[in-house]
C-alpha positions as CSV (number, residue, x, y, z in Angstrom):
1,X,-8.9,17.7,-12.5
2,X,-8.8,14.9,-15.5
3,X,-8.9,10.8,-14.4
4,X,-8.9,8.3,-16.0
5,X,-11.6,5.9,-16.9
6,X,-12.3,2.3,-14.7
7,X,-10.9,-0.3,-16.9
8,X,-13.9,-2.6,-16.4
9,X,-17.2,-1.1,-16.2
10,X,-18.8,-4.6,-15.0
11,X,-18.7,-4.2,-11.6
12,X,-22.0,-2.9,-8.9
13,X,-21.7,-1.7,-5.5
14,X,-22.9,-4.1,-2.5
15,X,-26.3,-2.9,-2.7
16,X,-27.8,-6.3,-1.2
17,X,-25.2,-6.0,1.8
18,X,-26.6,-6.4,5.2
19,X,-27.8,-3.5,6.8
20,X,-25.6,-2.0,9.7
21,X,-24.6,1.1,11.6
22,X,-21.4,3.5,10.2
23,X,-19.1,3.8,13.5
24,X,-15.8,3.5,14.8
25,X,-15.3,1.5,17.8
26,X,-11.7,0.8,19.8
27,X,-10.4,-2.2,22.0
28,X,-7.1,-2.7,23.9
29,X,-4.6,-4.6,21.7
30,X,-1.4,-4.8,23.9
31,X,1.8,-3.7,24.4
32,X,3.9,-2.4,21.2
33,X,7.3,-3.5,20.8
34,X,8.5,-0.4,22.3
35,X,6.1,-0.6,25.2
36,X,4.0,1.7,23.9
37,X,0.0,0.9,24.5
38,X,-1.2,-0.6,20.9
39,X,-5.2,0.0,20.3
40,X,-7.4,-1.5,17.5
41,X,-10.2,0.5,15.8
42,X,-12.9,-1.4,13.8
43,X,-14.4,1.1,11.2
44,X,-17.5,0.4,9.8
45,X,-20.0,1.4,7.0
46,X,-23.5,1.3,6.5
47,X,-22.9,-1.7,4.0
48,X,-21.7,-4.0,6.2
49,X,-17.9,-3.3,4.9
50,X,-15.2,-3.7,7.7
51,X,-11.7,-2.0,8.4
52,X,-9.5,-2.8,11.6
53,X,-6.7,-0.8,12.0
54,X,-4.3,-0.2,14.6
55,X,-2.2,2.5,15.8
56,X,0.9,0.5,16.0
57,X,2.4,0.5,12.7
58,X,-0.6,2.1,11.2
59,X,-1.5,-1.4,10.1
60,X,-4.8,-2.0,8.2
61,X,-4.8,-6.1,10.0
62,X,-8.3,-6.6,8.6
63,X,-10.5,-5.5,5.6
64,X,-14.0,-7.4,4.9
65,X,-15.7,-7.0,1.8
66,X,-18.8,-9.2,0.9
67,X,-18.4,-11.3,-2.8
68,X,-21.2,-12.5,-5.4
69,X,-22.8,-14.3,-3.2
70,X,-22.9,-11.8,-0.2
71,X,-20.5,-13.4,2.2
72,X,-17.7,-11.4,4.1
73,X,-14.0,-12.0,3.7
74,X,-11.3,-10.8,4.8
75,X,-8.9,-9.6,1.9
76,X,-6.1,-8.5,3.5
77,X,-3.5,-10.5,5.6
78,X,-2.8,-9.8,9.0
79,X,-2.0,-11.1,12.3
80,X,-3.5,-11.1,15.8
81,X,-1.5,-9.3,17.9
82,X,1.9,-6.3,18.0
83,X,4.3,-9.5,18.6
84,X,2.3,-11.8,16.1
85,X,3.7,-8.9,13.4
86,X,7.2,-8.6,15.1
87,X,7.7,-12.2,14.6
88,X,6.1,-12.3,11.0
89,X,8.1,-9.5,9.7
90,X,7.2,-8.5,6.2
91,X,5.4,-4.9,7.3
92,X,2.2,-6.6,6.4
93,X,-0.6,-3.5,5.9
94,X,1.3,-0.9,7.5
95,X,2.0,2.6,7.1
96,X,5.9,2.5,5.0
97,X,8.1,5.8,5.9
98,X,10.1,7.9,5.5
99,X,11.0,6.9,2.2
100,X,9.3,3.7,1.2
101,X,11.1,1.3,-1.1
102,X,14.9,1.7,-2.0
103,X,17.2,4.5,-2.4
104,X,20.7,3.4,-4.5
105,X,23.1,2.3,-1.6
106,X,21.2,4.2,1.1
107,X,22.5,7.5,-0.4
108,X,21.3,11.0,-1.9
109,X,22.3,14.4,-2.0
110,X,20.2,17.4,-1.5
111,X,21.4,20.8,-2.0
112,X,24.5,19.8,-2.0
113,X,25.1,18.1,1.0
114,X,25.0,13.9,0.8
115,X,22.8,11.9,3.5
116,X,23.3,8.5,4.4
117,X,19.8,6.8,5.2
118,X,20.7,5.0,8.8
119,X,19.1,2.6,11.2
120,X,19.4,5.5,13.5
121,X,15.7,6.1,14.5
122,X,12.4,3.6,13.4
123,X,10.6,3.5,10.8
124,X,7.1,4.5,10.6
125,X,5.9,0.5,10.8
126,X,7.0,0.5,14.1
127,X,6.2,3.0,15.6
128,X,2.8,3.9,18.2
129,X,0.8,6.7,16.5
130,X,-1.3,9.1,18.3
131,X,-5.0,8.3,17.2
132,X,-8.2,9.6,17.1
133,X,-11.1,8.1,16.0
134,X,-14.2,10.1,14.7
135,X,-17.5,9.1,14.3
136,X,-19.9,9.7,11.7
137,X,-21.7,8.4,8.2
138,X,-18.0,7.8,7.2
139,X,-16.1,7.2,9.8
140,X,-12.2,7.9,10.0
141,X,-9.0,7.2,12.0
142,X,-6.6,10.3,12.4
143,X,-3.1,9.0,12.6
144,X,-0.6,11.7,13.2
145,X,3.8,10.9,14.1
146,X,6.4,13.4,14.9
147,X,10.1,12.2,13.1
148,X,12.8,14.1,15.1
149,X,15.5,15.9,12.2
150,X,18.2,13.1,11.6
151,X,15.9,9.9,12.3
152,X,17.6,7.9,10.2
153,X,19.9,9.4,8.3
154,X,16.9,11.8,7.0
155,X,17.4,15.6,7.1
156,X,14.3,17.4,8.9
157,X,11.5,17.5,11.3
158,X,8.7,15.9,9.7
159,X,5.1,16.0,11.1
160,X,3.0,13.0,9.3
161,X,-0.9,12.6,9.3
162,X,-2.6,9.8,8.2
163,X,-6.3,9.8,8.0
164,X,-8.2,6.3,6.9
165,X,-11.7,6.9,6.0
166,X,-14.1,4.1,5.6
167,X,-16.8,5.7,2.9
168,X,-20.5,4.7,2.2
169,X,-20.0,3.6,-1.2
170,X,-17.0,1.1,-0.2
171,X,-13.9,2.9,0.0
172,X,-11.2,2.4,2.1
173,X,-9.2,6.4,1.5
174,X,-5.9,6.8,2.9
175,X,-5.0,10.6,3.5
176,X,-1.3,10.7,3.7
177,X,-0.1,14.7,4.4
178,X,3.5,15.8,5.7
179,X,5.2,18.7,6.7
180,X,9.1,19.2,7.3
181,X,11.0,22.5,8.6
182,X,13.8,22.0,6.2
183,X,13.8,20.5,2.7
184,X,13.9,16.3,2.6
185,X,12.9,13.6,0.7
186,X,9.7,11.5,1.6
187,X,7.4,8.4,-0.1
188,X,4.5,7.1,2.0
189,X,2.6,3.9,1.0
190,X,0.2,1.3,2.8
191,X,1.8,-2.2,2.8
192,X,-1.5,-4.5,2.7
193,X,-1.1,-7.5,1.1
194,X,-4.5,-8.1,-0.4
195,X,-6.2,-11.4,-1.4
196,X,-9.9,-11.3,-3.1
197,X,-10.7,-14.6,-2.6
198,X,-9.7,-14.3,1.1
199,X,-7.1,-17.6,1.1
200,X,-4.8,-19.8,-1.4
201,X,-3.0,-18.5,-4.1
202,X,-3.6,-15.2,-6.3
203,X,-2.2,-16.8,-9.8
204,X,-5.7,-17.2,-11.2
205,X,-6.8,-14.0,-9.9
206,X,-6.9,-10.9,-12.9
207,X,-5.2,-7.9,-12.4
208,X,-4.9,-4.8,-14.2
209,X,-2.2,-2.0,-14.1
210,X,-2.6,1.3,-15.7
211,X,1.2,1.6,-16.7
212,X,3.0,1.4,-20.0
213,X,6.3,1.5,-18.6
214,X,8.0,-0.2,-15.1
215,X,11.2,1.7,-13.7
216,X,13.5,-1.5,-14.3
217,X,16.4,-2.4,-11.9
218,X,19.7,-3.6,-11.1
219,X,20.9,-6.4,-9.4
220,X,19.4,-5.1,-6.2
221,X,16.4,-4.4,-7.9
222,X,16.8,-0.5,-7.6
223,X,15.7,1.3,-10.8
224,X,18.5,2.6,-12.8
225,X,16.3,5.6,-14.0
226,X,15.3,3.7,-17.2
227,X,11.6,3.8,-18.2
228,X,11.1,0.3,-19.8
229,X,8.0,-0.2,-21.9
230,X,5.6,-2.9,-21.2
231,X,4.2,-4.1,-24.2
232,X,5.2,-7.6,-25.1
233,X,6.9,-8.4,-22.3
234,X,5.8,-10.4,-19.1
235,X,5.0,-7.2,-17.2
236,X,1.9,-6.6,-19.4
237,X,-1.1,-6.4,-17.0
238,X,-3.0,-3.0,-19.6
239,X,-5.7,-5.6,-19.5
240,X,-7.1,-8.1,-16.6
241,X,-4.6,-11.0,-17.2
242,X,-4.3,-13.8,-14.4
243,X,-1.5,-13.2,-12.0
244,X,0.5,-16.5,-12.4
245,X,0.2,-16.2,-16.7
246,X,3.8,-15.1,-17.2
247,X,5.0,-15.1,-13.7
248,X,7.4,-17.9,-14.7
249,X,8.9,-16.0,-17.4
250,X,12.4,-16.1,-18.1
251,X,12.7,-12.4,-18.3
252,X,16.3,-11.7,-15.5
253,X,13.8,-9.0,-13.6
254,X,11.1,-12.2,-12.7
255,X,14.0,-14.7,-12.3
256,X,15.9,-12.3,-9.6
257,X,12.7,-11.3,-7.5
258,X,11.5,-15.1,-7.9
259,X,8.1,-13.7,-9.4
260,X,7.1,-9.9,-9.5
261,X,8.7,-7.0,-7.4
262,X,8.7,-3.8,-9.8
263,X,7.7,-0.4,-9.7
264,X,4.8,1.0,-12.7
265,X,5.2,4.6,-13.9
266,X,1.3,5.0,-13.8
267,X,-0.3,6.7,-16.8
268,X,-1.6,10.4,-16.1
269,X,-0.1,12.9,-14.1
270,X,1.3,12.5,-10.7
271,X,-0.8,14.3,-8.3
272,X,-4.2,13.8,-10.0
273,X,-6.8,11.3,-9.2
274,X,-6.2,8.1,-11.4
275,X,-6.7,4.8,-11.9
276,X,-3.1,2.7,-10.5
277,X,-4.9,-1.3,-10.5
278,X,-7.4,-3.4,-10.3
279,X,-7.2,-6.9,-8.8
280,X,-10.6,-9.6,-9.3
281,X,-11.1,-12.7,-8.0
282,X,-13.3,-14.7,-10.9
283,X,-14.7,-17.0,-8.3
284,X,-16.2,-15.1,-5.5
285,X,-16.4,-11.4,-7.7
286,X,-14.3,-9.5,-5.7
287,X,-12.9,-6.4,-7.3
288,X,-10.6,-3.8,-5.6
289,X,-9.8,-1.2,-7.5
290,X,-6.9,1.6,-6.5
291,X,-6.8,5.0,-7.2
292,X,-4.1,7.2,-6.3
293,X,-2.3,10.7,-6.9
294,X,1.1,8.5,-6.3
295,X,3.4,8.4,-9.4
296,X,3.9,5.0,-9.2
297,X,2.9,2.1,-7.7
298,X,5.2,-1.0,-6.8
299,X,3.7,-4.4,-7.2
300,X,4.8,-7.4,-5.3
301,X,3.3,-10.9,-5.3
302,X,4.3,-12.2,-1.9
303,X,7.7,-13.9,-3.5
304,X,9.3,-15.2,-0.6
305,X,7.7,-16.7,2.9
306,X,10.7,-17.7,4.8
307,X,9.2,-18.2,8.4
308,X,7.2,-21.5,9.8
309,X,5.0,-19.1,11.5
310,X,3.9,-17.0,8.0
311,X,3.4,-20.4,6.3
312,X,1.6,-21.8,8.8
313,X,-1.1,-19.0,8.7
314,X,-1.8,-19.8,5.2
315,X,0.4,-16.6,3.8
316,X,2.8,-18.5,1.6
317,X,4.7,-17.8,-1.6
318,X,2.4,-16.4,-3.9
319,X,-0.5,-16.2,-1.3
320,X,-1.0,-12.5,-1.5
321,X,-0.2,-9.0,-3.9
322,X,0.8,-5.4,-2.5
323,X,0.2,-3.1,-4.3
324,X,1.7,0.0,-3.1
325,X,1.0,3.2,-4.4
326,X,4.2,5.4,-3.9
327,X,6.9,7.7,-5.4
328,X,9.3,6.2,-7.5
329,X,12.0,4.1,-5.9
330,X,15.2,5.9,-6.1
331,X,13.5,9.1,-7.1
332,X,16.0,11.2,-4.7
333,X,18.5,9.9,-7.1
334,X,17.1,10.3,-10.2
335,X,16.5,13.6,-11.6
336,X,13.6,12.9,-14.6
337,X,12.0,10.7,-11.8
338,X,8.8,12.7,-10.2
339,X,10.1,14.1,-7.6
340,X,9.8,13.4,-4.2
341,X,11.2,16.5,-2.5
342,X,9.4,18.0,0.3
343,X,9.7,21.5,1.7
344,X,8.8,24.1,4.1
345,X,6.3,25.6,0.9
346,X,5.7,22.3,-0.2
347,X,4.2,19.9,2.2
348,X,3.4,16.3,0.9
349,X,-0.7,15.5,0.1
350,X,-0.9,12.3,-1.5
351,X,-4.5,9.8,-1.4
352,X,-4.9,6.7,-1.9
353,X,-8.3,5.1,-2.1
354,X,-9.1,1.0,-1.8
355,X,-12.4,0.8,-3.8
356,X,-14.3,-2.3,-3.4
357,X,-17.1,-3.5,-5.5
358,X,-18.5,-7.1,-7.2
359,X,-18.3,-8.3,-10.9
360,X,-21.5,-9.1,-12.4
């Protein structure tokens, strides 16, 4: 299997991070929405990098990486509690299904027969997961959810594992796998909003896209099916370019999302190991690089904080990116989009990995 080169080679591992012991431990975190019983589980390598995830929502709330200088932050936003996250809203770093992202008016047809996606069932984010933790020199947290046939509006029995490994050389690997009983349509993502500086704003922070093209919109910001090329316009990122550069661009896309909310076709080929971004924060160091076999990956730079309580935690406009690796938006709907059909003889495997290291 080919991938791609990193884009920037100038980046070590945390080889002067503090020593410590690879584990998984778990604490009480409260009752879900749903009354369910919410538990957090801090991974931990022998770097000193940190993961805390919880089964509700499969939310990554925390995720410490050290910068230049050695010191820890946290670079992803998150909250404190199940009702912190209800009353935030957003889906910050949780687990998106059963089809992340839009489908045109909520509609599709497979095999001839047209679905309707409902609010008949919940979606993945909030739900309680069964977990299991596992120890070891990489420790991991098994997620795995049952979706009844007809859970919102979605044809089939699904059975979803998720598996988060922390590794030793610094990455965060997200193991999505499903299997349905009849066919349906399914796009899994993470929706961590990630920071390398830890707080502020992400304008002056570099990021990178391995895309030529985005899958451009409509007024509802659902792609159309057309493949729009990148070069010259304000959705250029083939090389590190700060955030905040063109995010004021008149282009109608940037003026109707009030900053960036579009999907990248990512170079290669969907269902190989590739290169999707890379986001570095010039001041502390802090590179995170993603790698995925998605076909896309939609990018978002925190546009809109509408509540007292996000603002008041520091996330506000601009405060944060998700990057989320997916299938195309729409793709039930579009027939040259890769597709994102899944079948009895053809379960879903997509991985995603968060790869953190430090600019020279």
């Amino acid at each position: 299997m080919k991938t791609a080169k990193p884009i920037a080679a100038a980046a070590i591992l945390f080889a002067f991070a503090a020593p410590a012991t690879a584990k998984i431990t778990v604490q009480d975190w409260g009752a879900a929405p749903d009354g369910g019983k919410a538990s957090l589980y801090t991974l931990t390598n022998a770097r000193g990098v940190e993961a805390r995830i919880t089964n509700y929502g499969g939310i990554i709330v925390s995720l410490k990486a050290p910068g230049r200088d050695g010191v820890m932050a946290n670079v992803v936003q998150g909250f404190d509690s199940p009702a912190e996250y209800v009353e935030a809203g957003g889906r910050y770093g949780a687990l998106i299904g059963r089809f992340a992202n839009r489908i045109k008016n909520q509609t599709y047809a497979l095999d001839g027969v047209t679905y309707h996606v409902t609010r008949d069932g919940k979606p993945y984010d909030q739900r309680v997961w069964n977990a299991t933790p596992v120890n070891g020199a990489e420790p991991r947290l098994v997620l795995k959810l049952n979706d009844p046939d007809g859970a919102m509006g979605f044809p089939g029995t699904v059975n979803v594992t998720v598996t988060y490994t922390l590794t030793n050389n610094n990455r965060l690997r997200i193991d999505y796998r499903a299997t349905t009983d009849k066919p349906t349509v399914i796009s899994l993502t993470n929706h961590s909003y990630f920071n390398m500086a830890g707080s502020g704003t992400v304008l002056d922070q570099l990021l990178t896209i391995n895309a030529d093209n985005i899958t451009a919109g409509d007024a509802s910001n659902t792609p159309t099916g057309e493949l729009r090329p990148v070069p010259g316009s304000a959705f250029d990122f083939r090389t590190p370019t700060p955030i905040g550069a063109r995010i004021n661009d008149p282009d109608p896309l940037l003026v109707q999302a009030k900053g960036y909310d579009q999907n990248y076709a990512i170079n290669g080929v969907p269902g190989t190991m590739r290169l999707a971004a890379r986001l570095e924060d010039p001041k502390s160091g802090r590179v995170l690089e993603e790698w995925t076999t998605q076909a896309g990956i939609q990018v978002y730079t925190a546009n809109y904080a509408t509540k007292d309580f996000v603002v008041s935690r520091g996330f506000g406009g601009h405060s944060a990116v998700a990057l989320e690796a997916q299938a195309f938006p729409n793709a039930p709907n579009v027939p040259h989009f890769p597709s994102a059909l899944v079948t009895p003889k053809k379960p879903l495997h997509e991985v995603t990995e968060f790869r953190f290291s430090v600019a020279k």
